[in-house]
N, C-alpha and C positions, 0 to 999 in steps of 0.2 A: 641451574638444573633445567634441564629438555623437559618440560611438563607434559609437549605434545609428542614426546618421542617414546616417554613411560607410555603416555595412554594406547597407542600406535602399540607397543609392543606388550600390554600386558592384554590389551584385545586379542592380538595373535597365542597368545598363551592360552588366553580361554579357549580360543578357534582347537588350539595342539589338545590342550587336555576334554577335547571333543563335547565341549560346553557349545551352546547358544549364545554368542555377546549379548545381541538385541534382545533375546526374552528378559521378561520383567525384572529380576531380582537382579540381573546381571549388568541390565542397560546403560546407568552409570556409575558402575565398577570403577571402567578403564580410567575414568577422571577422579573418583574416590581415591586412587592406588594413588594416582601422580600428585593427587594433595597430602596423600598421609605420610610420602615420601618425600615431599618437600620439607615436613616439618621434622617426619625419625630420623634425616639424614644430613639436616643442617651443617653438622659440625663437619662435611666431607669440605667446605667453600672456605673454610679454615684451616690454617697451619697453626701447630701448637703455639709460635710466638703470635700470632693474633690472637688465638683465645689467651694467652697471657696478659696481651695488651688493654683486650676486651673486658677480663673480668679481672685487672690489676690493682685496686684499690686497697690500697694500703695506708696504715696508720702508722705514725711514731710513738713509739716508743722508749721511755728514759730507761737508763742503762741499771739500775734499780729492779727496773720491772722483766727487763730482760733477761738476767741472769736465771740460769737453772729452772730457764722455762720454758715446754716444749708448749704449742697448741694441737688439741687434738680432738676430730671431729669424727663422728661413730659414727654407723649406720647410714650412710648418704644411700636412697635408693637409685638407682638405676637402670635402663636395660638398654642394650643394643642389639645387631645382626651380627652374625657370624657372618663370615667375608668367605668361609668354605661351601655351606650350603645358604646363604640370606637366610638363618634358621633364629627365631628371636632368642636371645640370649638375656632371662629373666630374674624374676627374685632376684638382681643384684644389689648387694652393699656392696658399697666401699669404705674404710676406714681410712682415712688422712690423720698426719702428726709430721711436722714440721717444727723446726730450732726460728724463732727467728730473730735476724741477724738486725735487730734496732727499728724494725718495722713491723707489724702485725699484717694480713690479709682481713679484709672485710669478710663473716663467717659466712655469708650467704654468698659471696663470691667461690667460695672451696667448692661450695654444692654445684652453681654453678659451671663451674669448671668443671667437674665431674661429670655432670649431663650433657656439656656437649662436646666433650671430647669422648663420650660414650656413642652419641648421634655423627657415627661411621661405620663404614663396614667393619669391623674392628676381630682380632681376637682377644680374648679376657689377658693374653699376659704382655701385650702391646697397649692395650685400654691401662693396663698398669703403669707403665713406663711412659705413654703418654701425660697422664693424670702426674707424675712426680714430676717430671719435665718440664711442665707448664707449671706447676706450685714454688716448683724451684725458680721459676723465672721469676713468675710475678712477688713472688716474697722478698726474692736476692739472696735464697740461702741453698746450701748446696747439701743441705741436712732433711731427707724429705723421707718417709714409710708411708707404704700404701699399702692395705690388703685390700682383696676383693673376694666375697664367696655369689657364687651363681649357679643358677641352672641353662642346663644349653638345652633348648629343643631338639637339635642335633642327637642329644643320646637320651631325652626324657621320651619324648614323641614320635621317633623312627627310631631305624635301627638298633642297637638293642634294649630300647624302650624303658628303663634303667631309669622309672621317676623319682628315688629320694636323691638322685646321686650329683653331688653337689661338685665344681670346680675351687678349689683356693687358689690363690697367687699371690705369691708377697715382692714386692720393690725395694728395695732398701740403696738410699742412696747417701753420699756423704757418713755422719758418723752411724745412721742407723745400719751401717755395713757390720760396725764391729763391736757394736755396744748392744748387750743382749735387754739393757734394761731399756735401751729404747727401742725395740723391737717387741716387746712385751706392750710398748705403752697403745701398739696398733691393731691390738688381738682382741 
């Protein structure tokens, strides 16, 4: 990431929206923005299979323990930008549930996965399909549900300013395509 090419250009932003760079409050913005975007937008210097690779830690499990067992993890918070307006995209959970196939994922690796495949320009129903993407890599199972519910600034904050109004999107990949009980089990 260009740190000096953010600052360089979020100065010019203030310049356009007929701010002051140099006055006080404003002075150093330009390097505040290039740090905070180093860190919200992380997950942009990744492809899904490296954050699979990154947060793939997995455990075995005996075929005992496996049977007619899904794992399923609630409430993961989140946010990211919308990639149509950079508008923060908030109050996000996400809901993971995954089959897996003789291996379990480590539970704080799910979370993680979540957060920085969130940390992109993202839309919430790509954020989705990213998130089962990589769960399905690093697990090795091709059985992965993902909901997500959010609010977008985009329709909370501008235009037409619509603050209870919430996004859902669901994933359904492998058998959660066709089995309603496990598509329940991610709600």
């Amino acid at each position: 990431m260009d740190t000096k090419a953010i600052e360089f250009h979020v100065r010019g932003l203030l310049e356009a929206l007929g701010e002051d760079p140099d006055r006080e409050g404003l002075k150093d913005t330009p390097q505040r923005v290039a740090r905070m975007y180093e860190e919200v937008f992380e997950g942009i210097a990744y492809t899904n299979h490296d954050i699979a690779e990154m947060f793939g830690k997995t455990f075995e499990v005996t075929p005992s323990e496996n049977s007619e067992t899904a794992v399923v993890m609630r409430d993961i918070s989140v946010f990211s930008y919308c990639e149509h307006h950079l508008a923060l995209m908030y109050d996000m959970y996400v809901n993971v549930a995954y089959i897996p196939r003789g291996r379990v994922l480590g539970l704080s690796k799910i979370a993680r996965i979540c957060d920085m495949a969130a940390k992109r320009l993202q839309l919430q129903e790509r954020l989705g399909s990213d998130i089962a993407e990589i769960i399905s890599e690093a697990a090795g199972t091709p059985d992965v549900g993902v909901l997500i519910r959010g609010s977008h600034s985009c329709m909370t904050a501008r235009g037409i300013r619509n603050t209870p109004a919430q996004t859902v999107t669901r994933t359904y990949c492998g058998a959660f395509r066709t089995d309603g009980e496990l598509k329940k089990m991610i709600e």
